[in-house]
One Martini backbone bead per residue (centre of mass of N, CA, C, O) as a GRO file, in nm:
protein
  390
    1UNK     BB    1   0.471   1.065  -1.610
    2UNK     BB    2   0.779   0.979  -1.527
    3UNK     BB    3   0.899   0.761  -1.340
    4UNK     BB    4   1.165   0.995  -1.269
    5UNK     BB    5   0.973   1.179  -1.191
    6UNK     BB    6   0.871   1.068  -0.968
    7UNK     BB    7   1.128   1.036  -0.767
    8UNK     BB    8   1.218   1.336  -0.782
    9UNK     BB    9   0.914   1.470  -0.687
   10UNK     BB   10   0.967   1.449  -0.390
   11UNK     BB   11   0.855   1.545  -0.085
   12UNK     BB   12   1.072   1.721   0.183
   13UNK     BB   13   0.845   1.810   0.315
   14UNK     BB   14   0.768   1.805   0.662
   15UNK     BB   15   0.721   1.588   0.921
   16UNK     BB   16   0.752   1.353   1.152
   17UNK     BB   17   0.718   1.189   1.358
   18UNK     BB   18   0.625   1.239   1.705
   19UNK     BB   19   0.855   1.013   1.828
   20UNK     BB   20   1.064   1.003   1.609
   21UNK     BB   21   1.269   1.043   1.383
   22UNK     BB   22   1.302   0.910   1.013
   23UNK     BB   23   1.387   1.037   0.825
   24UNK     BB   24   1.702   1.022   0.768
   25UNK     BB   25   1.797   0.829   0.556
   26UNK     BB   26   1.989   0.647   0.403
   27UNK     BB   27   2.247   0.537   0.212
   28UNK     BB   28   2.270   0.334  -0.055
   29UNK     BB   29   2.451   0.019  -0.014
   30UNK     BB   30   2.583  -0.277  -0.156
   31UNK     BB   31   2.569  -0.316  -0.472
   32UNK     BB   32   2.530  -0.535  -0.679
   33UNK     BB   33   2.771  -0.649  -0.924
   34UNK     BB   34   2.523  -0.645  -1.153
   35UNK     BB   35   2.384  -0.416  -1.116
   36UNK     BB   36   2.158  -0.555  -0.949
   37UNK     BB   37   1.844  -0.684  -0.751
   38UNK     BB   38   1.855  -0.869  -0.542
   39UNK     BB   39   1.605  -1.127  -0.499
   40UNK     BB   40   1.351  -1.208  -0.256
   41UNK     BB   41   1.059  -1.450  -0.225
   42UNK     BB   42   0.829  -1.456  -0.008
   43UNK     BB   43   0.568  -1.618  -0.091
   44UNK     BB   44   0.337  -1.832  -0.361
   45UNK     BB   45   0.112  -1.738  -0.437
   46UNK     BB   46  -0.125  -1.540  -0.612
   47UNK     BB   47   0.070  -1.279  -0.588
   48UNK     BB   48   0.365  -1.394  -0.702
   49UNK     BB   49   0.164  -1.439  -1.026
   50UNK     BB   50   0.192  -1.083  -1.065
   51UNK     BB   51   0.547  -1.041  -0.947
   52UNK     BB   52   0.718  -1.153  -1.124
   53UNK     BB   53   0.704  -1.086  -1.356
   54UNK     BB   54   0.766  -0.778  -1.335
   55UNK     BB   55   1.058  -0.874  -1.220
   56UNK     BB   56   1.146  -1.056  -1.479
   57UNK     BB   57   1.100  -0.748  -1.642
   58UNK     BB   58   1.390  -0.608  -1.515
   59UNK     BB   59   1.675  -0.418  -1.504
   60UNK     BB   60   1.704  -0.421  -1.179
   61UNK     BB   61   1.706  -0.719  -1.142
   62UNK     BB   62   1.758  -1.059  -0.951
   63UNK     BB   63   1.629  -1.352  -0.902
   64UNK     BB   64   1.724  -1.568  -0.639
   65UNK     BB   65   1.451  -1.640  -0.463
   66UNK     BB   66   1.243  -1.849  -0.283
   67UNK     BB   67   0.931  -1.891  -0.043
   68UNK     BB   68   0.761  -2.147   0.116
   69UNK     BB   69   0.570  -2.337   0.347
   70UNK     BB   70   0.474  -2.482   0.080
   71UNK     BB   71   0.726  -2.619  -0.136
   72UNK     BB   72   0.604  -2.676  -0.373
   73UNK     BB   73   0.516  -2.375  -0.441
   74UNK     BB   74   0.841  -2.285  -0.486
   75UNK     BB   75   0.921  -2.454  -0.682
   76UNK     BB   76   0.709  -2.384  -0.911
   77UNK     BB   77   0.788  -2.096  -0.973
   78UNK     BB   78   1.106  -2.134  -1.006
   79UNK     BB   79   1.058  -2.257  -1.266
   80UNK     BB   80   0.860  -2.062  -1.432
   81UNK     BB   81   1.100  -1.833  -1.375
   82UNK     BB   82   1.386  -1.948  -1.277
   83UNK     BB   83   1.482  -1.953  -1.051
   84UNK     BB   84   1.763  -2.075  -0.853
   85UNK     BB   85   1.590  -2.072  -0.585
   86UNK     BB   86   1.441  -2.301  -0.312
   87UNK     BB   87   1.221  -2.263   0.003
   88UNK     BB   88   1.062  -2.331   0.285
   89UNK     BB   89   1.156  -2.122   0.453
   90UNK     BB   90   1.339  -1.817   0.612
   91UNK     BB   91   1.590  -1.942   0.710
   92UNK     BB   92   1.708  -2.029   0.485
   93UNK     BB   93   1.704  -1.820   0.329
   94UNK     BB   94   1.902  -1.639   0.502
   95UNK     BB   95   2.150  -1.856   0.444
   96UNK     BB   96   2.162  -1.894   0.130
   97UNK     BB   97   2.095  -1.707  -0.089
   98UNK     BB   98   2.197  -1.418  -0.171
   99UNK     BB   99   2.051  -1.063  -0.098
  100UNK     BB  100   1.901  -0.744  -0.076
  101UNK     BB  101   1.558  -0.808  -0.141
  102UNK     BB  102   1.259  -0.860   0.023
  103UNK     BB  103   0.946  -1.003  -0.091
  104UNK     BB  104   0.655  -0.999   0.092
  105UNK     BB  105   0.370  -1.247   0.061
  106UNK     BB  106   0.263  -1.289   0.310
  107UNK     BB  107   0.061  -1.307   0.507
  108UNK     BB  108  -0.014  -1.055   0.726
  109UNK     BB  109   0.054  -1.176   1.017
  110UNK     BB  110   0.365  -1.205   0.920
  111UNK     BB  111   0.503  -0.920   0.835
  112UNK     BB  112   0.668  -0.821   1.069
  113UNK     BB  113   0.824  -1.087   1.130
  114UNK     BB  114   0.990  -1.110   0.876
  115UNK     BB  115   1.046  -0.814   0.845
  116UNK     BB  116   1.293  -0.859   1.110
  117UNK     BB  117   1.435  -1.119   0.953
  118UNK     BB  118   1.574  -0.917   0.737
  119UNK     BB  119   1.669  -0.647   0.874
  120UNK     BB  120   1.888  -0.867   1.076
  121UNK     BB  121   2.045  -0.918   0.756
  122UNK     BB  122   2.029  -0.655   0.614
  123UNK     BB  123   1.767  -0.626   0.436
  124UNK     BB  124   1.567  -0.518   0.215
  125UNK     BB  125   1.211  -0.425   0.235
  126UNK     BB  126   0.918  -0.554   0.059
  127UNK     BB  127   0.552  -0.508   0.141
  128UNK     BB  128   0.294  -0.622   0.193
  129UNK     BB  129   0.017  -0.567   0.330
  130UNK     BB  130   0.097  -0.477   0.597
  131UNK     BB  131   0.363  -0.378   0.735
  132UNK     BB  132   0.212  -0.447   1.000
  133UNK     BB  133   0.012  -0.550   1.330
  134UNK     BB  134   0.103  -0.249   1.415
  135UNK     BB  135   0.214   0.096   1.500
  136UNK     BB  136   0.435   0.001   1.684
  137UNK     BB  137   0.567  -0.254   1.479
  138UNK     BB  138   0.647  -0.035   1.284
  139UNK     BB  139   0.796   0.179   1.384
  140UNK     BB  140   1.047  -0.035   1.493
  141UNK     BB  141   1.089  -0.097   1.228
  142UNK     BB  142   1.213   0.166   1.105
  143UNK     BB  143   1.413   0.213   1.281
  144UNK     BB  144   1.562  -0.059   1.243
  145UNK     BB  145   1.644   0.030   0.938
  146UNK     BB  146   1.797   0.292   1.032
  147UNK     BB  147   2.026   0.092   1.202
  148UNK     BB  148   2.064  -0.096   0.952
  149UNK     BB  149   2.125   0.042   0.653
  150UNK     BB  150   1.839   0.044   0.552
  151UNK     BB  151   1.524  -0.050   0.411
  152UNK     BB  152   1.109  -0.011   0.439
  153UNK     BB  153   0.820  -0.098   0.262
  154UNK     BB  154   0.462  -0.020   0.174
  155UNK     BB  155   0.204  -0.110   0.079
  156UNK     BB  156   0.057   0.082  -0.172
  157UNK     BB  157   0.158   0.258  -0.480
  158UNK     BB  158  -0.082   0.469  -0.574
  159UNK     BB  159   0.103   0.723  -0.572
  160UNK     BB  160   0.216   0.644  -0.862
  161UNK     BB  161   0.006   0.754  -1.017
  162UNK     BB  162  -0.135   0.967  -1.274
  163UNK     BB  163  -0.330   1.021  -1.148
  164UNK     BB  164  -0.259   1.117  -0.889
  165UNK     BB  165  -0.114   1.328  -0.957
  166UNK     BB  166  -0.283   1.528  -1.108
  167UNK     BB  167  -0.500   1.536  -0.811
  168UNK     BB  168  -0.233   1.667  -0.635
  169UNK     BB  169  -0.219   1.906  -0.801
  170UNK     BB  170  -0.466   2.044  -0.808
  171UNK     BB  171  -0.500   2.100  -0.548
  172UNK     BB  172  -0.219   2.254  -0.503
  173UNK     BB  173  -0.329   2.496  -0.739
  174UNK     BB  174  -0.658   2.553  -0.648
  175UNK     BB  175  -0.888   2.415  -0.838
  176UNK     BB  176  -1.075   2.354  -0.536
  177UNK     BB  177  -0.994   2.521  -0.381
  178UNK     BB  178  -1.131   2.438  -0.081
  179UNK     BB  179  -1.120   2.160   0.056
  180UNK     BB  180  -1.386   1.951   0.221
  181UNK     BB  181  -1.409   1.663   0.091
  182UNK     BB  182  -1.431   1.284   0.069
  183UNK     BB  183  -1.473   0.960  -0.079
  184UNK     BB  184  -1.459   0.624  -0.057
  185UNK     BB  185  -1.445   0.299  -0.201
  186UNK     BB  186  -1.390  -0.093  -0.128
  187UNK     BB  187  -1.541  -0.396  -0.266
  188UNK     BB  188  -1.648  -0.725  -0.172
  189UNK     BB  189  -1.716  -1.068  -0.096
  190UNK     BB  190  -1.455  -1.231  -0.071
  191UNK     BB  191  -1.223  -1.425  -0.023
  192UNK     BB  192  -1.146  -1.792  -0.075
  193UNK     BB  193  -0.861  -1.907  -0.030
  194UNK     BB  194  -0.848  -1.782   0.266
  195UNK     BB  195  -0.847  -1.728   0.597
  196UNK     BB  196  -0.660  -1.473   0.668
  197UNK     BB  197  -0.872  -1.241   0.642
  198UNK     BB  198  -1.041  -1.333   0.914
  199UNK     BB  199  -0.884  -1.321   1.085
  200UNK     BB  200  -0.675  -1.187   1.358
  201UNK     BB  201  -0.573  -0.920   1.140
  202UNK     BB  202  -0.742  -0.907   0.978
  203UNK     BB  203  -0.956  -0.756   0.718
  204UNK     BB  204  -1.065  -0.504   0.557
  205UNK     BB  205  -0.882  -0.233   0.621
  206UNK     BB  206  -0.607  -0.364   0.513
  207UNK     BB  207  -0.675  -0.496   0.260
  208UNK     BB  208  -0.856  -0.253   0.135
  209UNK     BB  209  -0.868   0.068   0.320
  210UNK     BB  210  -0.550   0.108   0.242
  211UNK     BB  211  -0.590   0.229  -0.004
  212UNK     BB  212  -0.776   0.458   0.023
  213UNK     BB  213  -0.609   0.600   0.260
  214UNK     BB  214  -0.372   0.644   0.103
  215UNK     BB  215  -0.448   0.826  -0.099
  216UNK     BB  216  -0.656   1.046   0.101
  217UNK     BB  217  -0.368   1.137   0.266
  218UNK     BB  218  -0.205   1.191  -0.017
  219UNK     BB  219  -0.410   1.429  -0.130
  220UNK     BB  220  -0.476   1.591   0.176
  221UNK     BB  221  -0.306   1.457   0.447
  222UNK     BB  222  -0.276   1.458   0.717
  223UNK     BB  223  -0.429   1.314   1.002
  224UNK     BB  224  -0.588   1.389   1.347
  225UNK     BB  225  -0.859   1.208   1.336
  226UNK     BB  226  -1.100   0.938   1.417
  227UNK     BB  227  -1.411   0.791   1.295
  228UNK     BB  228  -1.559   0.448   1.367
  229UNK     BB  229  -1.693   0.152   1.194
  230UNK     BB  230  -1.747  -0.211   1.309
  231UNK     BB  231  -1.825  -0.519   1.161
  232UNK     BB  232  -1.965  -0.842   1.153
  233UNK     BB  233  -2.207  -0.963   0.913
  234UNK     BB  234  -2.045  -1.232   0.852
  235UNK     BB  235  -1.952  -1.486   1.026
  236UNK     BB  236  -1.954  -1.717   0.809
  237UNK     BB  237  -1.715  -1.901   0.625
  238UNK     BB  238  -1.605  -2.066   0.308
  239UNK     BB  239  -1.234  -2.179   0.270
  240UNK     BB  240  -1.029  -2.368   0.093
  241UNK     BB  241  -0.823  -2.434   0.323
  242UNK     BB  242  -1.079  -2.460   0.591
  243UNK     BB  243  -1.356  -2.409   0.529
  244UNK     BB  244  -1.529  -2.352   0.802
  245UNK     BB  245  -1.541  -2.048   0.942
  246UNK     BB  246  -1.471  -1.794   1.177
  247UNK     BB  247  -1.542  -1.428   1.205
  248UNK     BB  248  -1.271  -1.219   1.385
  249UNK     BB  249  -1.307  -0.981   1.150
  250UNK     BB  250  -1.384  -0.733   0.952
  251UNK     BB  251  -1.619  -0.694   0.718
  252UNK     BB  252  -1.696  -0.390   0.810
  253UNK     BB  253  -1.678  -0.058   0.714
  254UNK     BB  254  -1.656   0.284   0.854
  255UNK     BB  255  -1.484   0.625   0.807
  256UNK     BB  256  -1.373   0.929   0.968
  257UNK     BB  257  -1.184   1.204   0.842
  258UNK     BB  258  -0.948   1.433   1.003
  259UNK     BB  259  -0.782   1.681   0.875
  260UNK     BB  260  -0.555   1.940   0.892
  261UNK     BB  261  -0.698   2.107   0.644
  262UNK     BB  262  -1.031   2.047   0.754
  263UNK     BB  263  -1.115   1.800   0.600
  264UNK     BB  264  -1.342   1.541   0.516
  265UNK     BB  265  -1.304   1.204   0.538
  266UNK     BB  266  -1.397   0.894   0.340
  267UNK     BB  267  -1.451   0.507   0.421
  268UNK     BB  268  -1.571   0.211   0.261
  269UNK     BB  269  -1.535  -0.141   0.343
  270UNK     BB  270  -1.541  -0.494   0.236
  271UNK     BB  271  -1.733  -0.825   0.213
  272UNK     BB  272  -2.017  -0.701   0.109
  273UNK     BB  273  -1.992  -0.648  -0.175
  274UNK     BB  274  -2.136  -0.584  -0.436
  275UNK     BB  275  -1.956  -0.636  -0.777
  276UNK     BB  276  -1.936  -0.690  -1.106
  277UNK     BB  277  -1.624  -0.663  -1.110
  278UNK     BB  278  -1.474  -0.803  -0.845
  279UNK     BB  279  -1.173  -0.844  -0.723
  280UNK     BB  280  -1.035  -0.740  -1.034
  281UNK     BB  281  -1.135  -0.487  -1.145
  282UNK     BB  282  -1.263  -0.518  -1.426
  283UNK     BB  283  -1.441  -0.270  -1.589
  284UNK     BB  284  -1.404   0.006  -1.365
  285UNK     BB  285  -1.554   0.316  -1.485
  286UNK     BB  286  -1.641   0.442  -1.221
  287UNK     BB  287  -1.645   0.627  -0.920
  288UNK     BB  288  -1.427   0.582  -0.594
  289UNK     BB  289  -1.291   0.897  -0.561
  290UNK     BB  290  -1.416   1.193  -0.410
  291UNK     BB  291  -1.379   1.553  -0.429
  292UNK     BB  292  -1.448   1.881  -0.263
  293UNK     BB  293  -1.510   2.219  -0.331
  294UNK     BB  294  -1.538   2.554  -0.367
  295UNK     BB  295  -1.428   2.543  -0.702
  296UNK     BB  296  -1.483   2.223  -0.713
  297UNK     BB  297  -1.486   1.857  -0.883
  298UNK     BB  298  -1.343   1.508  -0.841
  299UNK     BB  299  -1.288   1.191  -0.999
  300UNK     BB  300  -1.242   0.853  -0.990
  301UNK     BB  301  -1.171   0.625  -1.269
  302UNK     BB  302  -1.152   0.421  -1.098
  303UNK     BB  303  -0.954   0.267  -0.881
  304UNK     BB  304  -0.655   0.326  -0.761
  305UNK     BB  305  -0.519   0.089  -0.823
  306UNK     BB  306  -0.711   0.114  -1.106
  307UNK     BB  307  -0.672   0.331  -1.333
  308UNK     BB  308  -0.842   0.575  -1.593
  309UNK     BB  309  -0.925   0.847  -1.460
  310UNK     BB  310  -1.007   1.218  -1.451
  311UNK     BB  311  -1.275   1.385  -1.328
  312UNK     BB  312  -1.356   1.760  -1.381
  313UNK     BB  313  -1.495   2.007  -1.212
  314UNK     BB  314  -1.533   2.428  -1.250
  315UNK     BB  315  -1.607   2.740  -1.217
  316UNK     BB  316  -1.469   2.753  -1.523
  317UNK     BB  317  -1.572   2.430  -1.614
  318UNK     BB  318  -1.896   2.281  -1.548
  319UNK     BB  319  -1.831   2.077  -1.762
  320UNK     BB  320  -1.736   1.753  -1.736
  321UNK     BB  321  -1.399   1.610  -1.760
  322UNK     BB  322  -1.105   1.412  -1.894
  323UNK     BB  323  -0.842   1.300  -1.767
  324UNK     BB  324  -0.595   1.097  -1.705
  325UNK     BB  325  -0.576   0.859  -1.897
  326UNK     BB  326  -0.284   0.772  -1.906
  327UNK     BB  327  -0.092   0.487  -1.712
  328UNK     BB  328   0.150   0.416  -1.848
  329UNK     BB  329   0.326   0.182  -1.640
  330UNK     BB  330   0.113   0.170  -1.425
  331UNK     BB  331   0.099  -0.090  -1.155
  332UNK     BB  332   0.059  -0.217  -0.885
  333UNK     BB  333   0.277  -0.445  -0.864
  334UNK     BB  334   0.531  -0.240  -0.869
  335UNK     BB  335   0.703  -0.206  -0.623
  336UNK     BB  336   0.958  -0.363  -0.591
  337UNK     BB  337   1.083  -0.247  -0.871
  338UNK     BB  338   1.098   0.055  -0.803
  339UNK     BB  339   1.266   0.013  -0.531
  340UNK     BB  340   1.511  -0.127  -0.695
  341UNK     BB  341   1.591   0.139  -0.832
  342UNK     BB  342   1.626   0.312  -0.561
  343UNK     BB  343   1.872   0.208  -0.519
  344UNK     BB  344   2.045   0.221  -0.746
  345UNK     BB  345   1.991   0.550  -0.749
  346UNK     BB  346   1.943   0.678  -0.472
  347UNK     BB  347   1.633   0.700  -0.434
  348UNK     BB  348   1.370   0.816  -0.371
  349UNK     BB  349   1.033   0.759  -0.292
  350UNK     BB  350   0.668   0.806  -0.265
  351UNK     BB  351   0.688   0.564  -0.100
  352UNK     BB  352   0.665   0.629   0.279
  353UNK     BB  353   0.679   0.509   0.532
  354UNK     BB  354   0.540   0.729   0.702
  355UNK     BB  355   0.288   0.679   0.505
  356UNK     BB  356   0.216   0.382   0.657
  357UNK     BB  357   0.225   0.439   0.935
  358UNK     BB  358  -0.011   0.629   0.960
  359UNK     BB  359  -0.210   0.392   0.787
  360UNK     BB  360  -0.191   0.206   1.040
  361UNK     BB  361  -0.333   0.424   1.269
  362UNK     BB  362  -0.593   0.428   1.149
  363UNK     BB  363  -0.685   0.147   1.146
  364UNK     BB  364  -0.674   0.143   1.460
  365UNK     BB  365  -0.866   0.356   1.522
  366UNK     BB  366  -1.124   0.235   1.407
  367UNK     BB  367  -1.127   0.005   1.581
  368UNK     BB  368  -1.119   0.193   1.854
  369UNK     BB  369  -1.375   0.334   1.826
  370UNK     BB  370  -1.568   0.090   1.807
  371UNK     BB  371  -1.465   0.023   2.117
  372UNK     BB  372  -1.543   0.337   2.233
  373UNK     BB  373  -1.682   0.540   2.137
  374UNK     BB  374  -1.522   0.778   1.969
  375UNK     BB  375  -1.271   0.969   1.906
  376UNK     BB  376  -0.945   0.972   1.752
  377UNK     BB  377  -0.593   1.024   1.828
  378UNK     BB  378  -0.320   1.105   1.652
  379UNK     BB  379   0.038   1.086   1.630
  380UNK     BB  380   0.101   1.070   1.374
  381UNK     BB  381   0.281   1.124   1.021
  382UNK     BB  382   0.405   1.274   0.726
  383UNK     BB  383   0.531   1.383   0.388
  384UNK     BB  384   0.382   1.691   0.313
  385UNK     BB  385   0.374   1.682  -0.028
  386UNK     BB  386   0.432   1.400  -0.213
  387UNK     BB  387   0.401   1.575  -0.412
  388UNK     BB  388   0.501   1.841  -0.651
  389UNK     BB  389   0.461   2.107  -0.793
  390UNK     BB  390   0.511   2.182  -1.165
   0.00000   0.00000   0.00000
C-alpha cells in the first residue's frame, strides 16, 4: 500500500472522545511560501540523528531550526545536516527563525510542557511518545490545538506500516473468524544513556509498552478496561549522564485489555528482558505480536516498530504462511515527515491524537490498576477502525 493510499484510507467512524468531542479538526492553513513545511526540531540527542536524516530527505520539509538545552549538541547536529538555526531554548526557538511544525524529542518528562508552548505560538507539533505526562493533561493539548487551528500528533507512527494495514484487513474481512485473544511483548535490558528513562514520568509503559498497545488497540479496537501489574525488578541503574541512580519507575509491567469487542488481550513490557537482538531490534525474526480467533491465528514477525511479515493460519489453509513482506517505505522514524506531507495536502493521517490519548490513559489505568488492586475502567475512545476495508 503506498503513502497516499494510506492517508486517503483513514477511517472516519467511530465516537470521539466520551469528554468532549474533538473530531472535527480544522482544515489546515497558513503553508509555507516554498511550499514545504518549514521545521523546527527541539532535542538533538540519539533520537534526532535518525529522524533528521529522514526529514533532510523529505521533498515536504524545509528544516530551519534545531534546539537543545546543551548548545553544543544543538550547534553539531545543525552543522551536520545543514540546518541553518541553532538555539539553547524553546522560548529563543519559538521567537526566532519562523516554522511552521515543532518535532519534539526531548525527554518524555517535558513533552506536555514544550508541546503547549508550541501550540500558544500557533505551531503543528509531532511529539515523540507520549504525547504527554497524563491523560488528562493530552486530553487539554488536543482541545486547544484544535482552539489554536493547528494539529497536535503523537509518536509512534506503527499504524503506518504495511504489516499494520495487512493485520487490519484480515481481522476486519472475518478471516480470524471473531477475534478472542492477543499477547504483545517488547523488551530489552534498558537504556544506559540517560536517567531520564528511569525517574519519574518515565518507565517502561511509556518507553516501550506504548507500541504494543498502540498496535493491539489499532487492530483490536477501544479497549473499555484494564488490568495491570507493575514493580521496580532492578531498584538501582548506572547511567551515562548521571552515574548511579535510583529506580522510580517502573521497570518491569504486565497488563491485560479488556477491548470493547470482547477480545482480551495481553502486553508485557520491561527493561529487564534479555534479548540477543537488543535494544536496535535489529535481526528479530521471530514473532511479537499474536492474535487468535476463531477461524485463524496471526502473528508478527519483528517488532511492531520494526516489522518484516505476517504468518498466518486458517481453517481454511492451516497450514501457516508469510504475507506482507515487503516494507515498503516505512521507517518508525517516519511520524514527522508524514504529518508534514499532511499538512500540505490537506490530509488526515492514520496517526490519530485520539488513540494516542486513548493509548496514554491505558498507561494510566495499569499504572493505577497496580496502586489500587483493581481492574480499571477507562473513559475515552477514539475513530475504529483506523484503516478502512478494502
Amino acid at each position: 500500500m503506498q503513502r497516499k493510499e494510506f492517508l486517503n484510507n483513514i477511517a472516519l467512524t467511530g465516537a470521539a472522545a466520551l469528554l468532549t468531542p474533538l473530531l472535527a479538526y480544522p482544515e489546515i492553513s497558513g503553508i509555507s511560501v516554498s511550499g514545504k513545511i518549514k521545521v523546527g526540531i527541539i532535542g538533538c540527542g540519539s533520537v534526532s540523528g535518525v529522524y533528521l536524516p529522514h526529514l533532510a530527505k523529505s521533498p515536504f520539509v524545509e528544516l530551519v531550526s534545531v534546539c537543545d538545552i546543551k548548545p553544543e549538541r544543538a550547534k553539531a547536529r545543525a552543522e551536520q545536516f545543514n540546518v541553518p538555526h541553532h538555539y539553547p531554548d524553546i522560548g529563543k526557538m519559538l521567537a526566532g527563525a519562523g516554522f511552521d511544525l515543532l518535532v519534539n524529542l526531548t525527554d518524555m518528562q517535558e513533552h506536555g510542557r514544550l508541546n503547549r508552548m508550541a501550540l500558544e505560538k500557533g505551531k503543528h507539533v509531532w511529539s515523540e511518545k507520549p504525547l504527554a505526562n497524563s491523560y488528562q493533561e493530552g486530553y487539554e493539548l488536543v482541545g486547544f490545538a484544535k482552539k489554536m487551528d493547528v494539529w497536535i500528533w503523537g509518536a509512534p507512527a506503527v499504524v503506518n506500516s504495511p504489516q499494520f494495514a495487512f493485520m487490519s484487513d484480515q481481522i476486519l474481512e472475518g478471516k480470524l473468524g471473531k477475534v478472542a485473544a492477543a499477547h504483545a511483548h517488547y523488551g530489552h535490558l534498558g537504556p544506559g544513556w540517560s536517567a531520564f528513562f528511569y525517574e519519574k514520568l518515565g518507565g517502561s509503559l511509556p518507553d516501550l509498552g506504548v507500541y504494543n498497545i498502540t498496535t493491539l488497540t489499532g487492530l483490536l479496537g477501544p479497549v473499555k478496561s484494564v488490568v495491570g501489574m507493575t514493580n521496580i525488578l532492578t531498584p538501582e541503574r548506572t547511567v551515562d549522564d548521571k552515574g548511579k541512580i535510583q529506580v522510580e519507575e517502573e521497570d518491569n509491567a504486565s497488563l491485560l485489555m479488556e477491548h470493547e469487542s470482547g477480545a482480551i488481550s495481553h502486553v508485557m513490557c520491561g527493561f529487564n528482558y534479555f534479548d540477543p537482538y537488543g535494544h536496535e531490534g535489529v535481526g528479530q525474526e521471530k514473532p511479537t505480536i499474536s492474535i487468535v480467533g476463531t477461524k485463524g491465528a496471526m502473528h508478527l514477525i519483528g517488532y511492531d516498530w520494526m516489522p518484516f511479515a505476517v504468518e498466518m493460519a486458517t481453517i481454511d489453509h492451516e497450514t501457516p504462511r508469510r504475507f506482507a513482506t515487503d516494507t515498503g517505505s516505512y521507517v518508525w522514524e517516519e511520524g514527522a515527515t508524514v504529518v508534514s506531507q499532511s499538512i500540505l495536502e490537506k490530509l488526515k493521517t492514520l496517526i490519530n491524537p485520539e488513540h494516542s490519548l486513548h493509548v496514554l490513559e491505558i498507561i494510566e489505568a495499569t499504572r493505577k490498576s497496580q496502586s489500587e488492586g483493581k481492574r480499571i475502567q477507562l473513559r475515552s475512545t477514539f475513530p475504529y477502525p483506523v484503516i478502512k476495508t478494502t
